[in-house]
C-alpha positions as CSV (number, residue, x, y, z in Angstrom):
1,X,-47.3,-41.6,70.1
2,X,-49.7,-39.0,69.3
3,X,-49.8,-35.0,69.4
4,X,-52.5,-35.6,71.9
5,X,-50.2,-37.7,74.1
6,X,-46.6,-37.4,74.3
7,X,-46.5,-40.9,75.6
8,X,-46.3,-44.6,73.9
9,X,-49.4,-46.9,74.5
10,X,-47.2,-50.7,75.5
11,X,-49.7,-52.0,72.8
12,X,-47.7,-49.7,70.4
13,X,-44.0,-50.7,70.8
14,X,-42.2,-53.0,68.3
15,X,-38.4,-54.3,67.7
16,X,-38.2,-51.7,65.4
17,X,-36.7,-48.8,67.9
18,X,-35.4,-48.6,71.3
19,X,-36.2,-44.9,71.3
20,X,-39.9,-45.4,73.5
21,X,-41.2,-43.3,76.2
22,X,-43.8,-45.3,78.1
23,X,-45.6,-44.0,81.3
24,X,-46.3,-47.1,83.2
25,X,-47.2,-49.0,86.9
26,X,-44.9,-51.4,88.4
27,X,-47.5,-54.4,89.1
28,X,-45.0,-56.9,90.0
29,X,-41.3,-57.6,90.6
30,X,-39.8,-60.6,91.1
31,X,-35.8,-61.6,91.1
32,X,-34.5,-64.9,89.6
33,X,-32.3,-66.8,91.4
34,X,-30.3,-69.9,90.0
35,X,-30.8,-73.7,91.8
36,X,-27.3,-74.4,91.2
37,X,-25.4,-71.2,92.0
38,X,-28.0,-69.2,93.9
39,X,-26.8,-66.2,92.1
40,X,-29.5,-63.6,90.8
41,X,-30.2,-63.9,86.9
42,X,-31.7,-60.2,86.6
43,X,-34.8,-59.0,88.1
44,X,-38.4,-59.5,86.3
45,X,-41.3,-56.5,86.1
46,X,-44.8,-56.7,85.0
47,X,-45.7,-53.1,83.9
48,X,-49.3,-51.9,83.1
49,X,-50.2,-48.9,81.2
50,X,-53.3,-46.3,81.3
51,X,-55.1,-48.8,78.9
52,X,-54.8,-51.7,80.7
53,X,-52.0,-53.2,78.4
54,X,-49.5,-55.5,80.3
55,X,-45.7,-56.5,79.2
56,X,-42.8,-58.2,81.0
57,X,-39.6,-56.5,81.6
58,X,-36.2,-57.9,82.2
59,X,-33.4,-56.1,83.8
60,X,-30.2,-57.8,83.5
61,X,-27.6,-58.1,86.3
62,X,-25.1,-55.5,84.8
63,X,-28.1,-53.1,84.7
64,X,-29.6,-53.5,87.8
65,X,-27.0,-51.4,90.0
66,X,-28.9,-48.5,88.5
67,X,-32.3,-49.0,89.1
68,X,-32.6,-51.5,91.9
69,X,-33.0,-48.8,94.8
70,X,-35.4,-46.5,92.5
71,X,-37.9,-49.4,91.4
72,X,-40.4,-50.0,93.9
73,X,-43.3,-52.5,92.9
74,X,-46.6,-50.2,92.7
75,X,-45.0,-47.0,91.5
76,X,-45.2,-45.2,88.5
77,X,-42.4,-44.8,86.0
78,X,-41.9,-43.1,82.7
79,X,-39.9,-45.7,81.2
80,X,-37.5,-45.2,77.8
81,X,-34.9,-45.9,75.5
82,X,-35.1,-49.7,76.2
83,X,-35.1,-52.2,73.6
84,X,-38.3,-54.4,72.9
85,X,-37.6,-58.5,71.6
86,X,-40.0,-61.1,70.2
87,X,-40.1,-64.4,72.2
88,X,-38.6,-66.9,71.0
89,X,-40.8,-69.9,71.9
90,X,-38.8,-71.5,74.4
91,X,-39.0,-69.1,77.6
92,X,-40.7,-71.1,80.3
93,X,-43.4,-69.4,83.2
94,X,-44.0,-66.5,81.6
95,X,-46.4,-63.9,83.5
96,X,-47.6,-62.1,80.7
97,X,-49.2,-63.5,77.4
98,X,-48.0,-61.4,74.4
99,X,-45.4,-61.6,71.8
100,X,-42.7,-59.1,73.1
101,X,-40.7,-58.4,76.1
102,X,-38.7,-55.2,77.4
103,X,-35.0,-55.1,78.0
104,X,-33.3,-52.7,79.9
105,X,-29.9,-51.9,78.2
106,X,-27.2,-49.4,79.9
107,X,-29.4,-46.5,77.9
108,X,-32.7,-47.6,79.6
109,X,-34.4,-44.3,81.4
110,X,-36.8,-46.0,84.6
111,X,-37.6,-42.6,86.1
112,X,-40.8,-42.1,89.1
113,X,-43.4,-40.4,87.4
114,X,-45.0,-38.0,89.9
115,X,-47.4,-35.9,87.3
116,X,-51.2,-35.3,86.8
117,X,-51.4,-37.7,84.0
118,X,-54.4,-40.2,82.8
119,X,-54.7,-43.2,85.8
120,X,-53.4,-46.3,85.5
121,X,-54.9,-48.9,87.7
122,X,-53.0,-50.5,90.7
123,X,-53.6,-54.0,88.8
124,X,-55.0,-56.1,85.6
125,X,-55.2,-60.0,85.2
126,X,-56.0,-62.4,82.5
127,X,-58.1,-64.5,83.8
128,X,-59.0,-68.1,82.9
129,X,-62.3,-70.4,83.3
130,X,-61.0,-73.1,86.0
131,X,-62.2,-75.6,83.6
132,X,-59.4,-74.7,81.1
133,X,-56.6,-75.2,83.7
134,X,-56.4,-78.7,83.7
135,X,-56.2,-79.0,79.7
136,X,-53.3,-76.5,80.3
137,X,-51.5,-78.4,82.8
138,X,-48.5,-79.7,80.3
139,X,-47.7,-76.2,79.4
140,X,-44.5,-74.6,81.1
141,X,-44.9,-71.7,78.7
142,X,-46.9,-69.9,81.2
143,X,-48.2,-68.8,84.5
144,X,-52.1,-68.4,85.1
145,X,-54.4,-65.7,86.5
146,X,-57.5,-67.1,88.2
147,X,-60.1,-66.3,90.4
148,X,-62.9,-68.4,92.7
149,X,-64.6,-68.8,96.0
150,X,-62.3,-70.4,98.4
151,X,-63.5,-73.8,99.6
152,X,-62.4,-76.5,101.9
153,X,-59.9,-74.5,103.6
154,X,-57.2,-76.5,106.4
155,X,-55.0,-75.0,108.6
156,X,-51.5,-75.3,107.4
157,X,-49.3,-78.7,107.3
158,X,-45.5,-79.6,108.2
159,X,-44.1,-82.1,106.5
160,X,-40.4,-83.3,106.9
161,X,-38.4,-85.0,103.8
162,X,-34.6,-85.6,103.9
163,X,-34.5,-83.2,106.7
164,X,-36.3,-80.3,104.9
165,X,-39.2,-78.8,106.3
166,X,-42.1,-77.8,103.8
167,X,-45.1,-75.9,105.0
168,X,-48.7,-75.8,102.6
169,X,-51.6,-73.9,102.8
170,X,-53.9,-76.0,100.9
171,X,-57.5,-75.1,99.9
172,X,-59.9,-75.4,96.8
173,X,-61.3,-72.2,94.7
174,X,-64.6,-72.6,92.5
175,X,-65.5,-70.4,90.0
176,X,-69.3,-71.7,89.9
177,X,-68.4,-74.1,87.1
178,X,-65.3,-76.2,87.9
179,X,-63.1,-76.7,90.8
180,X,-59.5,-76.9,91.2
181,X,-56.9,-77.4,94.4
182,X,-55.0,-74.5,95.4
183,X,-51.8,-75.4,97.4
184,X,-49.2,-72.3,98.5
185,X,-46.0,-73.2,100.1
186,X,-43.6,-72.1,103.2
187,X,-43.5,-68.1,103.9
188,X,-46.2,-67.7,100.9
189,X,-48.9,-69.9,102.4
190,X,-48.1,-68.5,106.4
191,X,-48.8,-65.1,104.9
192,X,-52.3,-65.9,104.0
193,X,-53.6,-68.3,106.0
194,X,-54.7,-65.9,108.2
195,X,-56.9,-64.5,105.5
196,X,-57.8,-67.5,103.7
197,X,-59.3,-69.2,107.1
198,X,-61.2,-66.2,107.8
199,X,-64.9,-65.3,107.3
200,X,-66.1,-68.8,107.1
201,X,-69.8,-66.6,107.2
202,X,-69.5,-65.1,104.1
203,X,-68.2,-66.2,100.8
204,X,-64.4,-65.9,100.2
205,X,-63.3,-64.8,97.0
206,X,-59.8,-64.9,95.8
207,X,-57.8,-63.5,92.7
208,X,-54.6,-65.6,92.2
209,X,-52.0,-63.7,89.4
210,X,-49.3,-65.6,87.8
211,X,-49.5,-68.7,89.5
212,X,-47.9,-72.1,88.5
213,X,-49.4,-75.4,87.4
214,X,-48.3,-78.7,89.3
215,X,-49.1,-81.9,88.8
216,X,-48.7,-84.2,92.1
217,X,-49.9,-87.6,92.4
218,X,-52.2,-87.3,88.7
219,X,-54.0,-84.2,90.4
220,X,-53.6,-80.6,89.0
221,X,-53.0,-78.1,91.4
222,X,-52.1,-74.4,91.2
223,X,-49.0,-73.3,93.4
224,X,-47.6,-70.1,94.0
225,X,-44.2,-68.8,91.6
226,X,-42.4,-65.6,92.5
227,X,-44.1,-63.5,90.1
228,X,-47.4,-64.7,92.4
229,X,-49.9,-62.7,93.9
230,X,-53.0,-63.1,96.2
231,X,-55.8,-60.7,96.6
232,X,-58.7,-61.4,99.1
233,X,-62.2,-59.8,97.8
234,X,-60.4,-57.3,96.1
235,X,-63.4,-54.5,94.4
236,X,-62.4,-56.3,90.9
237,X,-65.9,-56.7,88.7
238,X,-64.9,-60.3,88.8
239,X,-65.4,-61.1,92.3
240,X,-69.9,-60.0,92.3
241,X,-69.6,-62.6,89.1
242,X,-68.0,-65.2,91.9
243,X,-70.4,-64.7,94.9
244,X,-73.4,-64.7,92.6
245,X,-72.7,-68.1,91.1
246,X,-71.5,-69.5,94.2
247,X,-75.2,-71.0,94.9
248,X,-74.7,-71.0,98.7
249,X,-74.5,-74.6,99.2
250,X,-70.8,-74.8,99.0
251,X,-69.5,-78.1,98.1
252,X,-67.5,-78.0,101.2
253,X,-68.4,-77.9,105.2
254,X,-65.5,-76.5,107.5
255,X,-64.0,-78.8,110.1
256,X,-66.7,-80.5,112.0
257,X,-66.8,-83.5,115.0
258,X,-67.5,-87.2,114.5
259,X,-71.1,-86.5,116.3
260,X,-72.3,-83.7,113.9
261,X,-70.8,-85.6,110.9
262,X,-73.2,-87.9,111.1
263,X,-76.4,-85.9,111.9
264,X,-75.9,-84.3,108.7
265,X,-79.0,-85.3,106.2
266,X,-79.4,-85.6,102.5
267,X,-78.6,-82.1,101.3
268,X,-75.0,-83.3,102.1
269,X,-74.7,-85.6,99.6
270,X,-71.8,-85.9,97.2
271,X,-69.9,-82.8,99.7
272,X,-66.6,-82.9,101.1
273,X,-66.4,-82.4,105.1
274,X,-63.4,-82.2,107.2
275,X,-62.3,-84.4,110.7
276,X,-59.7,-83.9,112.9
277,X,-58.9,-87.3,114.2
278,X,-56.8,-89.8,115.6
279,X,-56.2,-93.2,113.9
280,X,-57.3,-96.0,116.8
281,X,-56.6,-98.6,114.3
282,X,-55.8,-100.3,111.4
283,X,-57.8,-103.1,110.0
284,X,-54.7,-105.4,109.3
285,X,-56.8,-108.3,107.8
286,X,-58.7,-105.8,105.2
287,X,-56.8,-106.3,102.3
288,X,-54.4,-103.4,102.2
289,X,-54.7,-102.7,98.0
290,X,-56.4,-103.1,95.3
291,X,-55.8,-104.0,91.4
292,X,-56.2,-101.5,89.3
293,X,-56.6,-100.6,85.2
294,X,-54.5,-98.6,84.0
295,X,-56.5,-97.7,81.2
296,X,-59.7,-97.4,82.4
297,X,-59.1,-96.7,86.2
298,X,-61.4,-98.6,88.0
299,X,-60.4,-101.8,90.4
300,X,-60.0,-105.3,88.4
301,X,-60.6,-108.6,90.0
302,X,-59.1,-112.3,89.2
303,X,-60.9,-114.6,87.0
304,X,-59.7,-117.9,86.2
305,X,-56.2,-116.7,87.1
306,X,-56.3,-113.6,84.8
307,X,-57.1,-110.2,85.6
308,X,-59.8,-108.6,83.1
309,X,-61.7,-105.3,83.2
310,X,-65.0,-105.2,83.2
311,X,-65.1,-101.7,81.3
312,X,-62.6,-102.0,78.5
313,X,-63.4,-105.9,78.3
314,X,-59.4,-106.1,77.9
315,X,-57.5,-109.1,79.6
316,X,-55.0,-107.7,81.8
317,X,-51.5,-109.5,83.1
318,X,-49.7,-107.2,84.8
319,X,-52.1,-104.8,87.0
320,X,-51.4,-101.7,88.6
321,X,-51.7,-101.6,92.1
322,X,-53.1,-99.2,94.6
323,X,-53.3,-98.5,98.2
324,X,-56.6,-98.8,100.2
325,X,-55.9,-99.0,103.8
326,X,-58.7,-99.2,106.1
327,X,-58.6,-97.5,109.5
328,X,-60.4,-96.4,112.5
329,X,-60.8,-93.0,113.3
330,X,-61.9,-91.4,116.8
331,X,-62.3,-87.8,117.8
332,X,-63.5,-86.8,121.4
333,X,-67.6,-87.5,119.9
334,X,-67.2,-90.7,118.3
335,X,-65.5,-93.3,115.9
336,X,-65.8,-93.8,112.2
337,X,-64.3,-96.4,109.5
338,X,-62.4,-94.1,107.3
339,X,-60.6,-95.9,104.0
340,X,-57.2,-93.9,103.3
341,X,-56.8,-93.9,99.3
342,X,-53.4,-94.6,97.1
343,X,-52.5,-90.9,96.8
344,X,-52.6,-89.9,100.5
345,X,-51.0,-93.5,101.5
346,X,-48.2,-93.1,99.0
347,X,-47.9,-89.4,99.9
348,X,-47.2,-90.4,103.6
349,X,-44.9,-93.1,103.3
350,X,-43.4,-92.4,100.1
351,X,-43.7,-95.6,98.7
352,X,-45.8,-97.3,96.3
353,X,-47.9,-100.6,96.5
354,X,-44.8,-102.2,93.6
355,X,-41.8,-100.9,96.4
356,X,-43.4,-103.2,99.4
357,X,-43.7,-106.3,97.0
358,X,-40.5,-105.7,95.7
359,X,-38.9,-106.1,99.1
360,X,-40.5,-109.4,99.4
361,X,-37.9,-112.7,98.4
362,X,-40.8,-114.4,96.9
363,X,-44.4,-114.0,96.2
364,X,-46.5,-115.1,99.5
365,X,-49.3,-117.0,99.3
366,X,-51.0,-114.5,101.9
367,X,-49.0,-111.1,101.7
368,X,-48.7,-109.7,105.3
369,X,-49.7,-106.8,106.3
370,X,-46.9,-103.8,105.9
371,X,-45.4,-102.7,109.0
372,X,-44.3,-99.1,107.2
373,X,-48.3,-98.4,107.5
374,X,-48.0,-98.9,110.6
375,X,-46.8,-95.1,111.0
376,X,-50.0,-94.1,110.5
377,X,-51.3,-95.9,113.5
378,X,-51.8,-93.2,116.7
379,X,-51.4,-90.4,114.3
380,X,-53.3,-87.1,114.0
381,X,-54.8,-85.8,111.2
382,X,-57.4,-83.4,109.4
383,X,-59.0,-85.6,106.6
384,X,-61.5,-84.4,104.2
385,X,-64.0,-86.9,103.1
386,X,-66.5,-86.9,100.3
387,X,-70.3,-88.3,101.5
388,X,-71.7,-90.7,99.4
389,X,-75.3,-91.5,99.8
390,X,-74.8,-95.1,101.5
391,X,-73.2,-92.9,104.6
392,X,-76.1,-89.8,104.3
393,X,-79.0,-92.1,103.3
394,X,-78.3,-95.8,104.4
395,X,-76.4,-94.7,107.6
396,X,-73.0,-96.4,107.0
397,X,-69.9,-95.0,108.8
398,X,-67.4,-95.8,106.7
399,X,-66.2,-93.1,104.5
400,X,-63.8,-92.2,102.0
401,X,-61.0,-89.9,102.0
402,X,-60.0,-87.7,99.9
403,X,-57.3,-85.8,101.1
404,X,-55.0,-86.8,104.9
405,X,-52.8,-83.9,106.1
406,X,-51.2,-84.2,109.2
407,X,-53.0,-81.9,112.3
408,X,-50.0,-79.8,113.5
409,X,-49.8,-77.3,116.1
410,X,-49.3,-73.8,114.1
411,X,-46.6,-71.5,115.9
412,X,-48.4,-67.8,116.3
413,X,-45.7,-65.9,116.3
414,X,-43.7,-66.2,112.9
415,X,-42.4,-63.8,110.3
416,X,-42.4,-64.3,106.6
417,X,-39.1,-64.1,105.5
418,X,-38.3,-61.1,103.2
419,X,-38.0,-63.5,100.0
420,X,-42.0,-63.7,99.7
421,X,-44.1,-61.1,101.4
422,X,-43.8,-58.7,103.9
423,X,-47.2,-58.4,105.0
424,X,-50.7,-58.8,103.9
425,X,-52.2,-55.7,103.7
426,X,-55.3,-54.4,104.3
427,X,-55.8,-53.3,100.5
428,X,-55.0,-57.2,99.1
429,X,-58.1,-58.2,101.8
430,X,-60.6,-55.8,100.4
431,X,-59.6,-52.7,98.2
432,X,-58.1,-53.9,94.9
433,X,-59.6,-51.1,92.3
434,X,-61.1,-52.8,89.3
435,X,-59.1,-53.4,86.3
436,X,-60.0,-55.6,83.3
437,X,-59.5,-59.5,82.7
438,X,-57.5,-59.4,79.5
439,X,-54.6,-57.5,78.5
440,X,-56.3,-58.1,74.8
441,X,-59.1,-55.8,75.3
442,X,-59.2,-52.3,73.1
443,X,-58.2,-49.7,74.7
444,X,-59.9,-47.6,76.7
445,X,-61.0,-44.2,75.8
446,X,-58.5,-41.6,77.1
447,X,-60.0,-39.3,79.7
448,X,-58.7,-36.6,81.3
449,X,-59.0,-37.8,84.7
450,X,-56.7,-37.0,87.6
451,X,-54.7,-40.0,89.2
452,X,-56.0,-42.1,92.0
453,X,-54.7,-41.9,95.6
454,X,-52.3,-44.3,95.2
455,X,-49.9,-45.5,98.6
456,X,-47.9,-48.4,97.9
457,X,-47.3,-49.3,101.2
458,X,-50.9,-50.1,101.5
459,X,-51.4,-52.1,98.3
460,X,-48.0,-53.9,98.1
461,X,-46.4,-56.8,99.6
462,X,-43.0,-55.6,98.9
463,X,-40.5,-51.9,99.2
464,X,-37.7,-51.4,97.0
465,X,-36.0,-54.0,95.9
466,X,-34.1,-55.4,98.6
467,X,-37.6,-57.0,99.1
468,X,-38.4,-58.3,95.6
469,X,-39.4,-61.9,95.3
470,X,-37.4,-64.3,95.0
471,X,-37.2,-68.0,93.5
472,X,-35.4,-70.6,94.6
């Protein structure tokens, strides 16, 4: 703290004192909640400063009776007497990349800040390329900010597993360079597919703050945490960046019929299309898998009894073994040959090629075809497929799929429960005020600038804390 500025820059603070006075935004605020006792842990803040400087905050549960009412997410505070602590290397998910946290202790000052003092912005990200995602997928240290041009966009799925019901919005985002799969669950994904289905005629870009990295079925995908939020061409510099490189021949076509699919000519090639469809049939006497290298990944064939890549040149005994079920696919325009692959198959029926054999006495000489793929038979679903250049160039109709979500009626008049979001408001579609992509940058220089407008109910999904997320 300074002469000039009776307040402490986050940047600044150290384990060396508790006595800080920090003027700072509420960005986000999320409550823990335990698996095993659903009890609350303490509630979790992301607070920003006037120069852009993000750290996490942690309010125990014996401190939060005095705050929780008076902390809204999006306010200002002047924040003090709290104590700061290094991490230790462990913690798990964290939202903010830095070497020190708050805590709030019974001393802790968290009081709304209604002055003329310098701005703070409503938000700042650390943003990463979508090519460095992946690399990080093995890392539980830490939640992700990204941005990128939504692609490939289907209406949201039901599936049912030991009685639950799970709901996913599921879509791509490219940031020019790389693509990765974006997949948002339950009252989280309801809240935005309005949004993210929207405005097929112009690009779509998204900012996604603190989300998590999965892994499902060898295929990294980013998922939504309760420190997560979504922002739909928000005014951050980023998103220009994102519609200029987007070079307008998106990698993905919306839903489309059977007829149009294949009128589609050559500048189609190697992009991803969705069907809705009905399977008509099964082709029972295709061959129903496939051998496969584990090293290498590419499909193995018997030689002289043995099994041997034709890539790694390696001899192999013991194959692994994937689906490739071959189907027939009608809409109300026509019929195509569509090959279902291993990760969809196994998605569907939860079961792998090695679970069917294993229910077999003995080895057949010709292994029948399975009747659990049979469920798939009459079914409706949206697939996505990628068009190669035999089906664009040399005419065939038989594709491959990529991706098979069931095609369920959607329900028009639900309400997100109060654990995610209450709303999606207008600001998140189209007003976030610009902020900077690293809380690493210097500072700003200080200007004596009055404060934005600022009105959190526009801007924020949540009020007070009786709304705060919530994980589960």
């Amino acid at each position: 703290m300074t002469a000039f500025n009776k307040y402490d820059l986050l940047s600044d603070i150290d384990t060396k004192s508790f006595k800080w006075n920090c003027r700072v935004r509420a960005q986000t605020i999320w409550k823990v909640i335990s698996r095993e006792t659903q009890t609350s842990f303490g509630i979790n803040i992301i607070f920003l400063d006037d120069s852009n400087n993000r750290i996490h905050a942690f309010i125990n549960n014996k401190f939060i009776d005095k705050v929780e009412e008076e902390i809204v997410e999006g306010e200002i505070y002047a924040l003090s007497n709290f104590k700061v602590k290094n991490y230790l290397g462990d913690e798990t998910f964290r939202a903010v990349r830095g070497d020190k946290h708050i805590y709030f202790t019974e001393h802790t000052k968290c009081i709304k800040d209604n002055s003329e003092e310098l701005e703070i912005e409503s938000y700042a990200f650390d943003i990463f390329a979508l090519d460095e995602i992946e690399q990080n997928a093995n890392d539980n240290r830490f939640l992700f900010d990204v941005a990128g041009i939504v692609q490939n966009a289907r209406p949201i799925i039901s599936t049912m597993k030991n009685g639950v019901e799970t709901k996913r919005l599921m879509f791509d985002i490219s940031d020019g360079r790389s693509t990765i799969k974006v997949t948002l669950f339950n009252e989280f994904g309801e809240a935005y597919e309005g949004a993210v289905l929207s405005r097929k005629d112009v690009p779509l870009a998204i900012i996604l703050s603190a989300a998590k990295i999965i892994t499902y079925e060898g295929t990294v995908n980013l998922t939504n945490y309760p420190a997560t939020r979504l922002y739909v061409n928000t005014k951050h510099y980023y998103v220009p960046y994102l519609k200029d490189n987007d070079d307008e021949e998106e990698n993905m076509v919306n839903c489309i019929t059977m007829q149009q699919l294949q009128a589609l000519g050559k500048d189609f090639i190697q992009k991803r299309v969705s069907v809705q469809c009905t399977v008509k049939r099964l082709e029972e006497k295709s061959t129903w898998y496939y051998a496969n290298c584990a090293k290498c990944k590419i499909e193995v064939f018997r030689e002289a009894g043995r099994y041997k890549c034709t890539k790694c040149k390696r001899t192999i005994p013991h194959p692994d073994k994937r689906f490739r079920v071959s189907t027939i696919c009608t809409d109300k325009t026509g019929s195509i040959g569509i090959i279902f692959p291993d990760s969809q198959v196994r998605r569907i029926i939860q079961k792998t090629v090695f679970d069917i054999q294993a229910e077999y006495n003995e080895e057949p000489l010709e292994e029948p075809f399975p009747d659990i793929l049979r469920q798939l038979h009459h079914k409706d679903y949206i697939v996505t497929l990628l068009l190669s250049e035999e089906n664009i160039i040399n005419g065939s109709t038989v594709y491959e799929a990529t991706e098979v979500d069931n095609a369920i009626e959607k329900t028009a008049d639900f309400s997100p429960g109060n654990q995610i979001l209450d709303k999606v408001t207008p600001n998140m579609l189209e007003d976030t005020p610009q902020t900077r992509n690293s809380t690493s940058w210097k500072s700003r220089a200080r200007k004596n600038t009055a404060p934005i407008p600022y009105d959190s109910d526009d801007i924020l999904p949540t009020k007070g804390s009786k709304h705060i997320k919530t994980e589960t």
